[in-house]
C-alpha positions as CSV (number, residue, x, y, z in Angstrom):
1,X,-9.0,-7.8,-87.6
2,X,-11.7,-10.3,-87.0
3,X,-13.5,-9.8,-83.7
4,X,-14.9,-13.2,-81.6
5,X,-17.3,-13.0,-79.0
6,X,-16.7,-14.6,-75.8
7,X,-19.2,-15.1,-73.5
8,X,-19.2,-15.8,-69.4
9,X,-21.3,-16.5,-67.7
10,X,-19.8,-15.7,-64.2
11,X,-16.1,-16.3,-63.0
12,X,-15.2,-19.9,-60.9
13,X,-15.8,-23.4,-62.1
14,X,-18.6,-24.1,-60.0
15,X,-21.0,-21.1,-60.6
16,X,-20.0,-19.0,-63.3
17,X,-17.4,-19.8,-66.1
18,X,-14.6,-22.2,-65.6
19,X,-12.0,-19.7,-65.5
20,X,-9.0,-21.7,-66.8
21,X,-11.2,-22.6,-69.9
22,X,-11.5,-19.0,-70.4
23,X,-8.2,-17.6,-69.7
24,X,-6.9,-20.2,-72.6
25,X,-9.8,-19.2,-74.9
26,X,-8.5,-15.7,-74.2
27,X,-5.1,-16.6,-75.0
28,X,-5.4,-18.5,-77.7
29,X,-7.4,-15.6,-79.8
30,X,-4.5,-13.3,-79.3
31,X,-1.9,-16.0,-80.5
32,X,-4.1,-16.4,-83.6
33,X,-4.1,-12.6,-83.4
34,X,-7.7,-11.7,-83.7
35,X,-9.8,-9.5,-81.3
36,X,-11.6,-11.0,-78.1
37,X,-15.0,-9.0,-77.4
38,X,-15.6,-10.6,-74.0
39,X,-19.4,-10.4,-73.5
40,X,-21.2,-10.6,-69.7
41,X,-24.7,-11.0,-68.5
42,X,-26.6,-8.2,-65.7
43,X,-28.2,-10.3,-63.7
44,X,-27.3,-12.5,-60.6
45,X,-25.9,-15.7,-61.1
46,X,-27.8,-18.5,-59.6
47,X,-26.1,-18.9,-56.7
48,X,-22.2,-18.7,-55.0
49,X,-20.6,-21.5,-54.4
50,X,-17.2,-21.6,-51.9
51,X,-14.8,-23.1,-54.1
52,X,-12.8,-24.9,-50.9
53,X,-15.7,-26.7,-50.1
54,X,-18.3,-27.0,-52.7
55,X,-21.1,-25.1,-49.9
56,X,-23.7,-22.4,-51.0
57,X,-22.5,-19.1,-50.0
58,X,-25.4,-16.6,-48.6
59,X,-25.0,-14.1,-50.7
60,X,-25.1,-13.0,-54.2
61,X,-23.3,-11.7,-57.2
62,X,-23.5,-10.4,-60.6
63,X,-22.6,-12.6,-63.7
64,X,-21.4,-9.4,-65.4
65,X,-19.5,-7.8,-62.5
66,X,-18.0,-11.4,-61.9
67,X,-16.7,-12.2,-65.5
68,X,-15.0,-9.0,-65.6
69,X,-12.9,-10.3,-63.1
70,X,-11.2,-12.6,-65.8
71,X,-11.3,-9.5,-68.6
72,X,-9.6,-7.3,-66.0
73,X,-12.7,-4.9,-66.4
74,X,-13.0,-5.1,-70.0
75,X,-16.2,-6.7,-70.6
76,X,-19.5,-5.3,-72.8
77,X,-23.5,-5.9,-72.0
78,X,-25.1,-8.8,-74.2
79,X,-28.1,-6.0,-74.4
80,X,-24.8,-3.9,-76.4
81,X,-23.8,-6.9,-78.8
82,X,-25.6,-7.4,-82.0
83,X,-24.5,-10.1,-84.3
84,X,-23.1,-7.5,-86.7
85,X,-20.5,-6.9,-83.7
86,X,-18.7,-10.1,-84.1
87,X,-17.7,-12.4,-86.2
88,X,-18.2,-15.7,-84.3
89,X,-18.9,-16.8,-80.7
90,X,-16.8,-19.4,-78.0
91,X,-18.8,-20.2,-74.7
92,X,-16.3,-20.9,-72.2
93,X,-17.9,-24.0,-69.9
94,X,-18.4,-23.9,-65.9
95,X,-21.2,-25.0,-64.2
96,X,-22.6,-20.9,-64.9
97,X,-23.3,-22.4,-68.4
98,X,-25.7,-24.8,-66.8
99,X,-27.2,-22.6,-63.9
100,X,-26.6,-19.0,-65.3
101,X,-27.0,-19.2,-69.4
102,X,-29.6,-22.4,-68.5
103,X,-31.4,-24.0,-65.8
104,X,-29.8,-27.5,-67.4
105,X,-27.9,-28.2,-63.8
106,X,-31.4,-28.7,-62.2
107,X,-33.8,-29.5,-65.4
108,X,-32.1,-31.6,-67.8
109,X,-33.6,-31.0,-71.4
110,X,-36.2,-29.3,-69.7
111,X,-34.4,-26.5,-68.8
112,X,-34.8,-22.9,-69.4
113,X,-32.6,-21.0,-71.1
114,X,-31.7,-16.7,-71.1
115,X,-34.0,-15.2,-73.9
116,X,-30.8,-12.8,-74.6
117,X,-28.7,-16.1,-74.3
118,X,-31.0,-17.5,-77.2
119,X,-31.4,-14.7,-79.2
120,X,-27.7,-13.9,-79.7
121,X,-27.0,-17.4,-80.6
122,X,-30.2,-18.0,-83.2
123,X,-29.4,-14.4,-84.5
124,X,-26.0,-15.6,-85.1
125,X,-26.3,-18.7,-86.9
126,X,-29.4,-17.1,-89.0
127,X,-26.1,-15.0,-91.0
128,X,-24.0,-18.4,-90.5
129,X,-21.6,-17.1,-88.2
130,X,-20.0,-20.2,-86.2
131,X,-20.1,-20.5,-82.9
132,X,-17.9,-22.4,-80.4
133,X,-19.0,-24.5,-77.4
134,X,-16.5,-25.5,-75.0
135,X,-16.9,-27.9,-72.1
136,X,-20.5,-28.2,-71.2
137,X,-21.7,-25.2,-73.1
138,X,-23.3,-27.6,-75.7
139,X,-26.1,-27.3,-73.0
140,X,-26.6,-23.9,-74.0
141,X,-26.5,-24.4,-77.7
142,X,-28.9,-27.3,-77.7
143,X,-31.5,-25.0,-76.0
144,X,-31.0,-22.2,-77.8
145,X,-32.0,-24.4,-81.1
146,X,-34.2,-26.8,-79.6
147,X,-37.8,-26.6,-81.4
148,X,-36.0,-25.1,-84.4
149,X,-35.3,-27.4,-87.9
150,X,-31.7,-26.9,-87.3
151,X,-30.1,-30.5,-86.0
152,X,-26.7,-29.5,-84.4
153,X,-24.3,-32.4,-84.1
154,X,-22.1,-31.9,-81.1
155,X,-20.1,-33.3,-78.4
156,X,-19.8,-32.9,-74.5
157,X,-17.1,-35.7,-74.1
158,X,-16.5,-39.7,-75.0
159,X,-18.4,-42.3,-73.0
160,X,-15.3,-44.1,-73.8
161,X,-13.0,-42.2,-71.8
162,X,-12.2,-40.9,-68.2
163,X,-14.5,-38.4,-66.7
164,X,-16.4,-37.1,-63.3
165,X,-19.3,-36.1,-65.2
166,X,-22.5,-38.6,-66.4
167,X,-21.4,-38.3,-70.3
168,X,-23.7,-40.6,-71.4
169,X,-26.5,-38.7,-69.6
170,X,-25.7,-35.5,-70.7
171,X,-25.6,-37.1,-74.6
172,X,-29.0,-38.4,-73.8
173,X,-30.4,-35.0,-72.7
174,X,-28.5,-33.2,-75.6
175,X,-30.7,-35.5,-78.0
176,X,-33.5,-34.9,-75.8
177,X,-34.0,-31.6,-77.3
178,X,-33.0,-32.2,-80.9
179,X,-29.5,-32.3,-81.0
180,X,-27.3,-35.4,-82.5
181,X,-24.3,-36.3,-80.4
182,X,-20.9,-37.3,-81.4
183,X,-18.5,-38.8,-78.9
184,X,-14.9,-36.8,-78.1
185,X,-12.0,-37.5,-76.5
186,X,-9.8,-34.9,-75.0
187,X,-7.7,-35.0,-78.2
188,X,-10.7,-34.3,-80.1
189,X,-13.0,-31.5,-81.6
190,X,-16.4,-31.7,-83.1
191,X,-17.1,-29.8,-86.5
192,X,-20.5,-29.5,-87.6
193,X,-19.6,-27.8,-91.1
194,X,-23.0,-27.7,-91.8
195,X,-24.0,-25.4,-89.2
196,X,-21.4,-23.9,-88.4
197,X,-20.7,-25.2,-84.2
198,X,-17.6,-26.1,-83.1
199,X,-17.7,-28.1,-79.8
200,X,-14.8,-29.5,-77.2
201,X,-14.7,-32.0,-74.2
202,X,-12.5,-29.5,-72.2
203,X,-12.7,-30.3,-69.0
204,X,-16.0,-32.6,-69.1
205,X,-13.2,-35.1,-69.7
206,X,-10.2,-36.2,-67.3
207,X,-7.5,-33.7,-68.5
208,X,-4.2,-31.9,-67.5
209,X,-3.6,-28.2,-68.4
210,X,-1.9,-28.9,-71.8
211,X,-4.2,-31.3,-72.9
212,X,-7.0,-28.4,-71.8
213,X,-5.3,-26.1,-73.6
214,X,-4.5,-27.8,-77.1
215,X,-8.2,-29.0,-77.4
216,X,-9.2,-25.5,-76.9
217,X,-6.6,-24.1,-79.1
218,X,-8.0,-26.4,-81.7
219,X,-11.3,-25.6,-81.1
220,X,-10.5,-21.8,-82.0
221,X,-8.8,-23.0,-84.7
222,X,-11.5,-24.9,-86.8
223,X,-14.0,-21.6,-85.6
224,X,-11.8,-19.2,-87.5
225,X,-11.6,-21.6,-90.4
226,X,-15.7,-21.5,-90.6
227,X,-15.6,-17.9,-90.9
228,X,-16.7,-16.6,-94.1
């Protein structure tokens, strides 16, 4: 049975991983009946944000101890994955992709990004296993291969469509750091074949729960079909 990563970055929309994204990520792996390996972080997320109000909480949690909240405890250690472990990757979105995994919420292109974060995801498309970006995990992607010869094409959403978020901003940082862009609708999927990176609007665009779920779904799809 293949085995796909799945890594959080936290658990709640606004600091860690967007927990419907990754609840249908979770599903959908099972319906396509292959393993989920969900993967965590053991540090402190940036910060904790009350979801009723949107207001910094004074206190703080761990990414790992929170993801495992949405793996009902079943969660391993990025410092305990090697690429050998899995056969491709999905990064759920949330805003703990561009606070936890990155610093891209505050720094743009500039950002930082979590040398394990980096090294799992070079490591991985070194032996050309794909990986999946959903949401506004591109973010993560981007830095990880920024400053390499590798040209990712992805997407974060359609300027063309409905959305809260600054899509043509986000396009313009993605290519800030080396990346090419593709625009996406909510109905759509980016494949870079070459590469091997999936990528998804997900909730970066105006979407109800089926429409969030299909595009993931597909998403998952096309990853299994880059598997060797």
């Amino acid at each position: 049975m293949k085995k796909i990563g799945v890594l959080l970055s936290g658990c709640g929309v606004y600091d860690g991983a967007e927990i419907q994204e990754a609840v249908f990520t979770l599903l959908a792996l099972e319906e396509l009946r292959v393993e989920a390996v969900c993967i965590g972080i053991d540090k402190n997320q940036y910060h904790v944000i009350n979801h009723t109000n949107g207001e910094v909480m004074p206190e703080s949690r761990n990414m790992l101890v929170e993801a495992a909240r949405i793996t009902r405890g079943k969660i391993t250690p990025i410092d305990q994955i090697e690429p050998k472990d899995i056969d491709a990757l999905i990064i759920p979105g949330g805003f703990g992709s561009a606070k936890n995994l990155t610093t891209w919420a505050f720094n743009g292109p500039d950002s930082n990004i979590l040398p394990e974060v980096k090294l799992l995801l070079v490591n991985l498309i070194n032996i050309g296993k794909p990986i999946c970006a959903l949401c506004v995990s591109p973010v993560v992607v981007a830095k990880a291969l920024e400053g390499s010869s590798i040209r990712a094409n992805l997407t974060i959403g359609s300027t063309q469509g409905s959305s809260e978020y600054d899509i043509a901003g986000f396009k313009a940082g993605l290519e800030a750091t080396g990346a090419a862009t593709t625009n996406k609708t909510i109905e759509e999927i980016q494949i870079d074949k070459m590469n091997r990176i999936v990528s998804a609007p997900c909730y970066m665009m105006e979407a109800n729960l089926s429409e969030l779920r299909n595009n993931i779904r597909m998403a998952i799809e096309a990853t299994l079909n880059l598997i060797d």
